[in-house]
N, C-alpha and C positions, 0 to 999 in steps of 0.2 A: 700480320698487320703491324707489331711494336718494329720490325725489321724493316719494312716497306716505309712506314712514318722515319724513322731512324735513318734508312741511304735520303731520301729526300730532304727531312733537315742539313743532312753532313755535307750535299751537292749546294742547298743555298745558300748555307751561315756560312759567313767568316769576316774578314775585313773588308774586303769586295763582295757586295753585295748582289746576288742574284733573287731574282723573283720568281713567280709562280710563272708567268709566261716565257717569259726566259729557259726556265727548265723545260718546260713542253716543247719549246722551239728546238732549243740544241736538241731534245731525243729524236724530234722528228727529222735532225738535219741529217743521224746517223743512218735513216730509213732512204732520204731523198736526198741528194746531194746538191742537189739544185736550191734548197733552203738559203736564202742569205742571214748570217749570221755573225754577230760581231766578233769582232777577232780576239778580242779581252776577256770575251765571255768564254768564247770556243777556249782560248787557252787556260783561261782560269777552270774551267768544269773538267776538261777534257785530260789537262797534263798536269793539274796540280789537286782539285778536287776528287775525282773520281779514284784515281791510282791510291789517292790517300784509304776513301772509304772503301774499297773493296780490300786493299790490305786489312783495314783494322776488321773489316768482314772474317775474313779466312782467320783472321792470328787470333783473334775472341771467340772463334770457334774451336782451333785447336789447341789453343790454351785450358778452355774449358772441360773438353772433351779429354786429354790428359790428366788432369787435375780428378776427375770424376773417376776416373778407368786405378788411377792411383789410390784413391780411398776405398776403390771397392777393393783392391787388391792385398791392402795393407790393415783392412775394414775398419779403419782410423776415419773420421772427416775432417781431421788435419793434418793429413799426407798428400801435401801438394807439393808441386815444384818449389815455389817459393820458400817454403816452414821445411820442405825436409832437406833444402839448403843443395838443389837442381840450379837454379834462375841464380844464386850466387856465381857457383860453380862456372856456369855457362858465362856471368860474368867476368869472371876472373881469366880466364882462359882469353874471352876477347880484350879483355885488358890486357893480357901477355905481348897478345898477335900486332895490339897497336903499339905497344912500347916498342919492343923489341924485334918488332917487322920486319925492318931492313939487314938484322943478323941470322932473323930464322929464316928470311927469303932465299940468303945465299946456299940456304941446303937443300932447296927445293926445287924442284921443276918448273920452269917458266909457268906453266900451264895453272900451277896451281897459286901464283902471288895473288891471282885480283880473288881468288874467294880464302885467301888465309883466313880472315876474321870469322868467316860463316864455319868452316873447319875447324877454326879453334875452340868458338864456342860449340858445338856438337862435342866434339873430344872430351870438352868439359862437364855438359850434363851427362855424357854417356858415364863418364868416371866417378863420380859425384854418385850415380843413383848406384853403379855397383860396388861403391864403397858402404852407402847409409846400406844396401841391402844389405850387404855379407857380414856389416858388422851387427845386425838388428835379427840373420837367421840364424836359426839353433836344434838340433833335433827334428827336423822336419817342418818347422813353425816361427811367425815371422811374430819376433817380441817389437811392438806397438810405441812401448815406453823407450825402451833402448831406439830406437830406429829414430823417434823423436828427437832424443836429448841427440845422438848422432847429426842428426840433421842441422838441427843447434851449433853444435859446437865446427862442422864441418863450415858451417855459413859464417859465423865467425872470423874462422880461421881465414876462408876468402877474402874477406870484407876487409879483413888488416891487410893482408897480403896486395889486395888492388888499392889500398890506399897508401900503401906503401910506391906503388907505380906511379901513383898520381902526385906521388911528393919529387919521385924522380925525374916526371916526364917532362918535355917541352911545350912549348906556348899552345903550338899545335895538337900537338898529341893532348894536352891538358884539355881541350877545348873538346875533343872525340871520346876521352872519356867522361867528361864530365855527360855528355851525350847518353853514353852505354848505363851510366847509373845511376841514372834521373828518366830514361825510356820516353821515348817520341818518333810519332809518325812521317815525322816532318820531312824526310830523307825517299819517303814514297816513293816509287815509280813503278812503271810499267813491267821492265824489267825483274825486280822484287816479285812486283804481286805474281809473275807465269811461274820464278821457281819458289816460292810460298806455296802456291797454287799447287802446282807438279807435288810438290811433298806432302801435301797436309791430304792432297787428294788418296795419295797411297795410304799413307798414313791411318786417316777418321777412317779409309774404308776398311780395314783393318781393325781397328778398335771399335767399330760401334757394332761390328758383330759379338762384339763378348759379354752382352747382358746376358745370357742365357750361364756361362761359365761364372760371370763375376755371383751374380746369386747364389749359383753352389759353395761357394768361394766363403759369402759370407755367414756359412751353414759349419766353416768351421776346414781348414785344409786335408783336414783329415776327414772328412765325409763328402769333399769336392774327389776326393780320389776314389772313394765308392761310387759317387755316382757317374764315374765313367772322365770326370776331368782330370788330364794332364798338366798341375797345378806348375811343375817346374816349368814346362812348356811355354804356358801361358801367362809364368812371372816373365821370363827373359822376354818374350812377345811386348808386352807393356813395357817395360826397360828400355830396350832397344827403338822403339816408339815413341815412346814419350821423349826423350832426350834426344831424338831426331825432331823434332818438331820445337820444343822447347828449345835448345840449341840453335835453330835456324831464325826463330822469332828473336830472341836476344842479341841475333847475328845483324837482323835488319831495323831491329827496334829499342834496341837495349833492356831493361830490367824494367817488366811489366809485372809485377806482383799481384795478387789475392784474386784474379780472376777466375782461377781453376778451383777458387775456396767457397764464393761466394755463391758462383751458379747452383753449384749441385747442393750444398744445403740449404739452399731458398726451395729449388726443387724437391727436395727427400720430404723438408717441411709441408707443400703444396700437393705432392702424388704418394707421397711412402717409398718406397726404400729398393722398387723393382727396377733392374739396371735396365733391362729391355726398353723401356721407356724413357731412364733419366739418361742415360745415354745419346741419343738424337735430341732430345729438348735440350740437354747442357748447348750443342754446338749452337743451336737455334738462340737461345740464349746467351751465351757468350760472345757471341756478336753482336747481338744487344749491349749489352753491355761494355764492352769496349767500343761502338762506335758512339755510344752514348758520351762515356766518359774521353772521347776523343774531340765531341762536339764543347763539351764544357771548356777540356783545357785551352782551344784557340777561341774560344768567343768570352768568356768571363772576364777576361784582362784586356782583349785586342786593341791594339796587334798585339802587344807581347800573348805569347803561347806560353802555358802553364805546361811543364813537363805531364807527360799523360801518367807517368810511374808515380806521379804525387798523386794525382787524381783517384785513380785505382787504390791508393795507399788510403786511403780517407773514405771510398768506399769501404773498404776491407775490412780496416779493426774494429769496425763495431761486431761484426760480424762474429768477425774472430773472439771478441770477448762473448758472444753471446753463446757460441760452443763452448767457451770454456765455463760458462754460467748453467751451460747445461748438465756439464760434467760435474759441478758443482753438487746441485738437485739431486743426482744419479749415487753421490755417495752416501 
């Protein structure tokens, strides 16, 4: 129902305003084509609203559902993309691809110039999550604290490093990444959302089988091997997953932070701590949630659009401070 209210808000709000009959008409124009229906309307829902919300659909979903697949993994609730310094990475990497575009094209295959940025950011979370891993494994067992400060000081390191691009870049390029590190839907389309769509689809169906694995997981790595799970197996699985998916979202939307944080401990709080379950609800939720917080950033200001990575960021730290208030209590 929060999903179904949520696409409906996101199809009428915005600067141009549609209505309740307006929305019923264009649906029924996609069943009958014989509907007459305004051209402003049709093009405003069809090629500029819809593309938007089904993107923030799918990317709230696989944001989420990585975010969740990571803490069970790591069995931290602050082993996200964002905190363990993925969503930097992935930026930084597109930060490369738009600087330095036109020198790293001349080594590449035609084939591959129009998706360098989506490539570069993948390369980037894929590298990033098996750096924080290998530097956080030890003796068979993934250290929690290290993998953290890692993550920290990795994201860091990013954030100088892209800002350092942005000191160098040009007018244009300044204006693309300011894009990638502020994150917005705004770039939507059709296109986007089939290969979003293609990926995330391989992708969640893949990760939301592993409630069953992540619970033994968090029974401790070493009694996940007794009861029959392939723990290395199903680290690299999550790794190579996550940074597929996170990668291509940063690729089409820039730097969306705390939504892979928020969902699952709102959930753990609401159901307890059984992945089989918070697993499908994170996606169902995560898309709540960013098209929520999609709906806020173009209607609270309009027209001007508040970047949606502020908006998510302002969601977030309470959040964030309230695990770490938890962690508090716990010592």
């Amino acid at each position: 129902t929060l999903l179904v209210v949520a696409f409906i808000a996101s199809s009428l709000l915005g600067v141009y305003q549609l209505n309740w009959n307006d929305f019923l008409l264009l649906f029924k124009s996609i069943i009958d084509d014989t509907v007459a229906v305004n051209p402003t309307d049709a093009y405003i829902f069809f090629d500029v609203r819809m593309p938007r919300t089904i993107l923030a659909i799918i990317m709230g979903a696989g944001l989420a559902v990585t975010g969740t697949s990571l803490q069970g993994m790591f069995k931290n609730p602050l082993a996200t993309p964002g905190i363990i310094g993925i969503t930097a990475g992935s930026a930084l990497f597109a930060a490369v691809a738009i600087v330095l575009g036109s020198t790293i094209k001349s080594f590449l295959p035609e084939i591959l110039h129009y998706s360098l940025i989506s490539i570069a950011a993948f390369i980037g979370a894929l590298l990033v999550m098996i750096l924080v891993y290998s530097i956080s494994f030890k003796n068979g067992k993934t250290h929690v604290v290290i993998m953290l400060l890692a993550g920290v000081a990795i994201a860091a390191l990013a954030e100088a490093t892209t800002g350092f691009l942005t000191f160098i870049s040009k007018d244009d390029e300044l204006r693309d990444l300011t894009f990638w590190r502020l994150g917005s839907l705004g770039a939507a389309n059709w296109s986007k959302v089939m290969i979003l769509f293609s990926i995330n689809l391989i992708c969640l169906s893949l990760l939301l089988g592993n409630g069953k694995a992540l619970n033994a997981m968090m029974l401790g790595e070493e009694n996940a091997r007794h009861l029959g799970i392939n723990v290395k197996q199903y680290h690299a699985k999550i790794i190579w997953l996550s940074a597929l998916v996170v990668g291509t979202s940063v690729a089409f939307a820039g730097t969306i932070a705390f939504v892979g944080l928020i969902v699952p401990y709102i959930l753990r709080l609401l159901l307890g701590s059984d992945y089989r379950l918070i697993l499908p609800l994170s996606a169902l939720f995560g898309s709540v949630l960013l098209l929520t917080a999609d709906i806020i950033s173009r209607t609270t200001l309009a027209p001007i659009e508040i970047p949606i990575g502020i908006i998510t960021a302002f969601m977030g730290a309470p959040v964030f401070i309230l695990i770490l208030l938890q962690f508090k209590k716990a010592l």
